[in-house]
Structure formats: C-alpha cells, structure tokens
N, C-alpha and C positions, 0 to 999 in steps of 0.2 A: 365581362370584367376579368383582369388577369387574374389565376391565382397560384400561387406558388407551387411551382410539383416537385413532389416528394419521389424521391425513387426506391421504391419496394423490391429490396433482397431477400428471398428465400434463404438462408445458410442455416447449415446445421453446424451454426459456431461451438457449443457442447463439444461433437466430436473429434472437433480439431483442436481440444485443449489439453495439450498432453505437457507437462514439465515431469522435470526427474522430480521424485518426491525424496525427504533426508534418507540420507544413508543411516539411518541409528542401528546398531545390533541389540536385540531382546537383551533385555536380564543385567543392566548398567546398573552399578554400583551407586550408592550412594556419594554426592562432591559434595563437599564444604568451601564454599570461599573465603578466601582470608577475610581477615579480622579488616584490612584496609586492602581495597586494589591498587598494585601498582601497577605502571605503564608498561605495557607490552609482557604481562604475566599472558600464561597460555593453561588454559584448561581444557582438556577433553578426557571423554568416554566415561559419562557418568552423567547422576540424575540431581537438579539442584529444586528443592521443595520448601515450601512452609514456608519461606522466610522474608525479609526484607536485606535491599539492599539499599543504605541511605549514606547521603550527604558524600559519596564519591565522586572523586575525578580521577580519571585516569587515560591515557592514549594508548590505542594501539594493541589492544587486549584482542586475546584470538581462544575464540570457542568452535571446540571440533565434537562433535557427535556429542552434545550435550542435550540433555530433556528438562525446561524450568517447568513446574508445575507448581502453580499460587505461589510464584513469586511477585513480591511488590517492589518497584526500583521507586525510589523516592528522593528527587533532589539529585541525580546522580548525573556527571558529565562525562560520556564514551565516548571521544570522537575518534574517528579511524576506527572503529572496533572491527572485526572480522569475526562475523558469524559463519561457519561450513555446519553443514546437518547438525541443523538446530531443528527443535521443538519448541514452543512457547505457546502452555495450556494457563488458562483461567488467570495469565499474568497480567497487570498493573504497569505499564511502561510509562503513563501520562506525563506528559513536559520533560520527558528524559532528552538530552542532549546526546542525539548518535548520526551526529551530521557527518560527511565525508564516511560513512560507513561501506563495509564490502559486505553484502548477505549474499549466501548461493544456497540452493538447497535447504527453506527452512520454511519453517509453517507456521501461524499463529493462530493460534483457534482460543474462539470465545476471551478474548483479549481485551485491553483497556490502551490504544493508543489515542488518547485526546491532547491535543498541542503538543505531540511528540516530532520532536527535530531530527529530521531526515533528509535535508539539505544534502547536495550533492553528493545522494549515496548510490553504489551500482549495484543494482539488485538482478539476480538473475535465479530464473527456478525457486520461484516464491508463491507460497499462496497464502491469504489473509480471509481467516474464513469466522465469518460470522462475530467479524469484533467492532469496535467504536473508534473511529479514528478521525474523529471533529475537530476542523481548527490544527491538524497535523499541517505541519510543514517540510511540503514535496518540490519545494523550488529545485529546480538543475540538477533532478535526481536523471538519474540512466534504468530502466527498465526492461528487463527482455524475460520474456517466457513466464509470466507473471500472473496470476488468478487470482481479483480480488470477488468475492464472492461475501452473498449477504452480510453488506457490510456500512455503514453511517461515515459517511464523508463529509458531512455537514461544512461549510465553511474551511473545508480544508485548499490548500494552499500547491495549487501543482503546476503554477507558472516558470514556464519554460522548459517542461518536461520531456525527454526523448522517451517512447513508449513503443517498443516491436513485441509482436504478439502479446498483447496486454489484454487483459478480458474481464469487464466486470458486468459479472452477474449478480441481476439482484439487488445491486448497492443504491443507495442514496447517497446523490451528488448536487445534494440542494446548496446553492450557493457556491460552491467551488468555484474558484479560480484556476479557468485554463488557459491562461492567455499564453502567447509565446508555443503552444505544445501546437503539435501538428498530432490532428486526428481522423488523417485518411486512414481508413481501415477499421477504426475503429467501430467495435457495433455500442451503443450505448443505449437501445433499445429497449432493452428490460430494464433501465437508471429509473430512479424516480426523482424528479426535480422539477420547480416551476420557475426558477432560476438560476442562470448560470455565465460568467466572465468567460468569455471568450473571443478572438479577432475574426472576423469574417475570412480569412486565407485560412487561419489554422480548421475551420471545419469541412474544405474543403473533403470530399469524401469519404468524411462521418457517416454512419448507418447509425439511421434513428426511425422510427416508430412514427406513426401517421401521427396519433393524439401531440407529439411531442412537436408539431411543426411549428404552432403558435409561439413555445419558448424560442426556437431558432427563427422566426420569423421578427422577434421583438429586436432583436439582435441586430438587426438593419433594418430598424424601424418599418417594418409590414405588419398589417393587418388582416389574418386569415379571416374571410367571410364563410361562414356556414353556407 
C-alpha cells in the first residue's frame, strides 16, 4: 500500500535565526502622549508606561526608539503607523486597527495581540516573543527576517502572506489560515496544530515533522495508515 513520504531535514534552523534586534539606548526618559493623537505626530527616544491609550484614530504616526511597557491601546485606529526600535512589554494591543503598518526593528514580548489588524503591513526585523495573537489579522502582510517564537496563533488570519526568512518556533498555528502564502522553506515543525487552511501548491516545500503528516495528508484527502 502507498503511503505518503515525508522528507526528513536535519537543520539547525536556531542558528540561522539572526535579525537586528531594536536600536533602543539605556536610560530613555520618560514620554507622555498627548492628550489626543494626531495624524503623522512623531515620537522618539523615550519610555511610554502604565497607561491606556483609548478611543483614537490617527495616520501615519512614527515611533523611533521608543520602550511601551503595560500599555493598554483600547479602541484605537493607527493605520500607516511606523514603528523603528520599538519595544512592546506586557502590552494590550487586542482589535487595534495597524493595518498598512511599517515595523522594522522591534520586539513584543509577553504581549496581547488577539484580533489585532495587521493587514498589509511590511514588517521586517521583528520578533514576537511569547504573546497571543488569536484571530489577528495577517492577510497581504510582507514579512522578512521575522521570529515568531512561543507564541498562540489560534485562528489567526495569514492569507496571502509573502514570508522570507520567517521562523516560528514553538507557536501554535491551530486553525490558521494560510491559503495564498507560499511555504517552501518554511520549517513548521516544532507548530502545534491539528488543523490548518491551506492550498496544496502553497506547501510545496514546507518542512514539517513526521507526527504532523496526517494534518497535511487530510489536506488532499489521504489517509496515513499506521
């Protein structure tokens, strides 16, 4: 009886994950943001803490070597924003609207992005480290040099995604939709999911994990026999 083969790559993907990490300098002052954002204000070199930031809209805002720590965005719409060496500790971005966004250079650790709007944004020299990002929306984002790392993707949303050097360790990609994304190269190995959207071309030379044949096997209708 046929059954499906899997091809087992040895890489030591770890050590080829290297991005710039932010540019921040020790010892940032404390920022206050205004009282209302306006469109295309620019803040940099400084620390934004404790606070919320609600019920704004605003385009085209640009943060340069800024640090948020527990900050909660609430109801808030950034499109275009432009993050450079950025930081983002123990923050609350949930349903924030930062589609068409520029990130370079910036980290989010132990984060809250669930149904956070990320629509066509170019992200490059990023890493997402140990936050919740369920239900995010990743459609026609651009991705280069990127580490998402222990991190809940649950039902997140990354149809039509472009991905070069993109790495996710650790994550949970249950339910995610990758249709449209082209995942040669990708290792998804260490992913945890028992389902997943995806087009039979786009996984062309995906690297996946033996256990994990049955979900890609379901994918065009196969049945791995024991």
């Amino acid at each position: 009886m046929a059954r499906l083969s899997i091809l087992h790559i040895e890489v030591s993907s770890m050590a080829k994950q290297k991005i710039d990490a932010p540019r921040v300098p020790q010892g940032l002052p404390d920022l206050t943001l205004g009282t209302w954002l306006e469109s295309q204000d620019v803040y940099e070199l400084g620390v934004i803490s404790d606070c919320k930031v609600a019920d704004q809209e605003a385009a085209k805002l640009v943060f340069d070597q800024v640090i948020f720590r527990n900050v909660v965005f609430q109801n808030v719409s950034l499109q275009n924003i432009e993050l450079t060496d950025i930081i983002f500790e123990n923050c609350d971005l949930s349903n924030a609207d930062l589609s068409d966004a520029i990130i370079h250079r910036t980290e989010f650790r132990n984060c809250k992005l669930i149904g956070t709007n990320l629509s066509g944004a170019m992200l490059r020299n990023v890493k997402v480290d140990h936050c919740l990002v369920d239900y995010a929306n990743f459609r026609y984002i651009n991705m280069k040099q990127v580490i998402l790392a222990g991190s809940s993707f649950v039902s997140a949303d990354l149809y039509n995604t472009t991905l070069q050097q993109v790495y996710f360790n650790d994550s949970i990609l249950e339910q995610a939709q990758l249709s449209g994304t082209k995942l040669a190269g990708i290792d998804l190995s260490g992913c945890q999911f028992l389902t997943i959207s995806a087009e039979a071309d786009d996984l062309k030379g995906c690297i996946i994990a033996p256990e994990q044949a049955p979900v890609f096997a379901a994918l065009f209708g196969l049945i791995v026999k024991d």
